[in-house]
N, C-alpha and C positions, 0 to 999 in steps of 0.2 A: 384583387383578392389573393394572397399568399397561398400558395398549393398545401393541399394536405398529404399529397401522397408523394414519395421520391420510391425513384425504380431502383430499384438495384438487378443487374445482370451479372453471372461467372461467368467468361469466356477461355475459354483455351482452344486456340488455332481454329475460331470459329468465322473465319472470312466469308466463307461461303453462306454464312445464314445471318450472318450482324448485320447487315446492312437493311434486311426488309427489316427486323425488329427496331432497330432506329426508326426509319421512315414512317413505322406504322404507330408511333407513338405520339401523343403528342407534345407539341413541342415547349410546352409550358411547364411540363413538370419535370424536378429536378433529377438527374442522373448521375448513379453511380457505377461505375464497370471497375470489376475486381477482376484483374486478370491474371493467370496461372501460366505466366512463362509463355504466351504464345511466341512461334517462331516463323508465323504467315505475316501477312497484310491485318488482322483485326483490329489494331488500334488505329493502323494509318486509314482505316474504314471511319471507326468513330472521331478520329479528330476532325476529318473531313463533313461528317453527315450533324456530330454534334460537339464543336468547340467546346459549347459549357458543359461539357459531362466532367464531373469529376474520375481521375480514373487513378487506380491503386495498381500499382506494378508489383508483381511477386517475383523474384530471380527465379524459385523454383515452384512449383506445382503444390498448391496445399490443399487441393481437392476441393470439392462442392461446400460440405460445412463450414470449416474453417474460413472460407473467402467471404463467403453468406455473410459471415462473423464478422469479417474486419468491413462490409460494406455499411453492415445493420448500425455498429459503434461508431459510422457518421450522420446517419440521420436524424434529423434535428423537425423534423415531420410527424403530426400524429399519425399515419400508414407508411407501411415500406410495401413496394409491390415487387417482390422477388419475379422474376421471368426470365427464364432462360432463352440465350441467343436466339435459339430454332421454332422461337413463338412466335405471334403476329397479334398484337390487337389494338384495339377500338376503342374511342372517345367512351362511348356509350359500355361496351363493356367492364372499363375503369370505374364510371360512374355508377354501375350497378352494386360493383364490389364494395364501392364507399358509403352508398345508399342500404347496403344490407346491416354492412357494420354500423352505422346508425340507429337502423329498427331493430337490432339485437345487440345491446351495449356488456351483453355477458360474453359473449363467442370475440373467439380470439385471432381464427384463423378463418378466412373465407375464399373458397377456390370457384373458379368458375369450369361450365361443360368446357370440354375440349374437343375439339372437330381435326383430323388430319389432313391433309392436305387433298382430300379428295372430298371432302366436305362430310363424313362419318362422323358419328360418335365415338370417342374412343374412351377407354375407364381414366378418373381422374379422382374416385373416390371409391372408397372401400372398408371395410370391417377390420378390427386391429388382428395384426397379425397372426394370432394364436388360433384366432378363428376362419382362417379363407379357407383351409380345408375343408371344413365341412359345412359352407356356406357355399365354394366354386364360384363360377361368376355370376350366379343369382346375385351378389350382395352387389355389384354395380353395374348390372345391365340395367337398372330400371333407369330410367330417362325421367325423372320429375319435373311437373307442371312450374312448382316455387319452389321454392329457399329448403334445406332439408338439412336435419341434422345427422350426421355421418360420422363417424370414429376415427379416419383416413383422409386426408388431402394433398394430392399430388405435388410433390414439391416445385412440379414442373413451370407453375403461373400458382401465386396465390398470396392474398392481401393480408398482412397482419398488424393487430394494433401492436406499435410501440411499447406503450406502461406496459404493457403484460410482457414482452416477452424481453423488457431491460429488469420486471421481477425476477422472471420465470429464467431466466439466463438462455444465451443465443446457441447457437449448435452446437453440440456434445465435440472438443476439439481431438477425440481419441479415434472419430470416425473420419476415415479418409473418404471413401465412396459408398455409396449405399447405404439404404436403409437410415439414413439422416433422415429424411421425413416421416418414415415411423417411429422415430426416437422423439423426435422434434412433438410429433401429432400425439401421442403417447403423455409424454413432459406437459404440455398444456393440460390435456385433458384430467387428469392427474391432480392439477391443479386448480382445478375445478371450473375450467373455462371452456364454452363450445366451440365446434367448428363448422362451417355451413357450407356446405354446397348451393352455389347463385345461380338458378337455373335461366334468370335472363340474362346473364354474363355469360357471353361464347367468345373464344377463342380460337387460332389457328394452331396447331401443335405440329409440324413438322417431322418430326422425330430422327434426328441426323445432322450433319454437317458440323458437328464444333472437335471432329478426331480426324484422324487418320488410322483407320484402320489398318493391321500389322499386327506380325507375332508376339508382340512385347505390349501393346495394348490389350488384346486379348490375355494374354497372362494376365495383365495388371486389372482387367476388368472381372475374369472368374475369380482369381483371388481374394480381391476385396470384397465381392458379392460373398463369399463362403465366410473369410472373416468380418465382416461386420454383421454378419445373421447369430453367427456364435456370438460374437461379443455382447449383441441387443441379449440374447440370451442371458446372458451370465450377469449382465445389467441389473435386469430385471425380475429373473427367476432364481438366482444364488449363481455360485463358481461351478459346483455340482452339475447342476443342469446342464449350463452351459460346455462345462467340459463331456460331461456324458454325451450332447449331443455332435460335440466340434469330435470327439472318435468315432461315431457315429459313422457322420460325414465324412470324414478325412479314410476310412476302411473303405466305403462306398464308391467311392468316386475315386479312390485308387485301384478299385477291382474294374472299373467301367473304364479307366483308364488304360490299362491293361489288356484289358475285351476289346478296345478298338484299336489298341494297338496292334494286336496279330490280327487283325479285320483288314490293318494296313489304312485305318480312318486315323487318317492323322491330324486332323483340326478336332473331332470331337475328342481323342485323345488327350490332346492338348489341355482342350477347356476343361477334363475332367482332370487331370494332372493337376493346374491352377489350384482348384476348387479343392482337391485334397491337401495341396501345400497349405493353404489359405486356413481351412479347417485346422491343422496340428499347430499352424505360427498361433492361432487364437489360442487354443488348447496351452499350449507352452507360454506364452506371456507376451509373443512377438508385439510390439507396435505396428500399427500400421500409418499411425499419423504419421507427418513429415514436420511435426509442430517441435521445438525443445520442449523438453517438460519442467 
């Protein structure tokens, strides 16, 4: 019987944790690895563990969506199961995910619980963005018995039909890091289709191994975190908004910036510095993809 689902994984310098998501897949279904310029061992891992992986080489880094993108525009599958290197799962996990999307032929997206490596619950589903404020983590401590409909799904593991989202179009190409899967969960829903949380689908979630952490990762991670939050903004609420809130941000995080700087804290300085550069590039027009336009 021909598979219905193909994986698709982004790697970057993920050696340290590709190799258990390989082994723990299996081996019948098709694979895709889009890689972002690694400079370790990660490909010489999967040629090794899986010959027939199809793999997409990038010279330079075009982040989480974008790669998503060029993986999704070869499957040829009615499911793509996006999973990031530092996951781990199960025959039976897979098959719940495809078994849900069957008993609910309207939902688009379906994620499973996620456990860390100590075997916890960890959040993998949540309320759309505007609302976690005043929801806190009530909206995904609850642990459900079955299948639940939810506004949020972790971009971390999670099943999505094809037709829908070669409609609906693949990852927003202006977002480098972050906040892709609320743009992504957002875009679906939007469009009138649900997302489900599979509470017989468990997962391992890892959370680490595909960086090298460093002062220039760090820059490159608070910054995108601030400009892709502005940007989802301006998206979605007008230029207005989003500029009122990216000055917001960008005053805030350069006074906090500043406060730890004479504190003599010089990593949270850091991260707040990022976060206000990050803020004003959105604010002024910066790009953050690495895509041409």
């Amino acid at each position: 019987m021909a598979a219905r689902t193909t994986v698709i994984t982004i790697t970057h310098n993920g050696g340290l944790v590709i190799g258990g998501l390989l082994k723990s897949l299996p081996a019948d279904l098709p694979l895709i690895i889009v890689d972002n310029a690694s400079k370790d061992d990660t490909l010489d891992i999967v040629t090794s563990l899986r010959p027939d992986a199809k793999i997409i080489r990038n010279a330079v880094g075009l982040g989480y969506g974008a790669a998503a993108s060029q993986g999704l525009s070869e499957v040829t599958t009615e499911f793509a199961l996006l999973a990031n290197p530092d996951s781990l799962m199960t025959q039976d996990a897979i098959d719940a995910l495809v078994n849900a999307a069957d008993q609910y032929p309207d939902a688009a997206m379906f994620g499973p619980l996620h456990k860390d490596g100590n075997g916890d619950i960890e959040p993998s589903h949540d309320v759309e963005l505007w609302k976690r404020r005043s929801y806190g983590k009530e909206a995904y401590h609850c642990v459900p018995e079955g299948a639940l409909c939810v506004e949020f799904l972790s971009g971390a593991v999670n099943l999505v039909r094809m037709d829908v989202m070669k409609d609906v179009g693949f990852y927003d190409p202006e977002i480098y890091l972050y906040y892709e899967d609320d743009d992504m969960c957002m875009r679906l829903r939007r469009a009138g289709h649900g997302l489900v949380l599979v509470a017989s689908s468990v997962v391992t979630h890892l959370n680490g191994g595909s960086v090298r952490p460093n002062r220039a990762y760090y820059w490159e991670k608070f910054w995108n975190i601030a400009w892709s939050r502005i940007y989802f903004e301006t998206k979605y609420k007008g230029r207005l908004a989003g500029s009122c809130l990216g000055i917001k941000y960008a005053l805030r995080y350069a006074a906090k910036a500043l406060i730890h700087g004479i504190a003599l804290k010089r990593a949270k300085g850091w991260r707040d510095l990022a976060r206000s550069a990050g803020s004003f590039a959105a604010v002024l027009g910066v790009r953050a993809s690495k895509l041409p336009r």
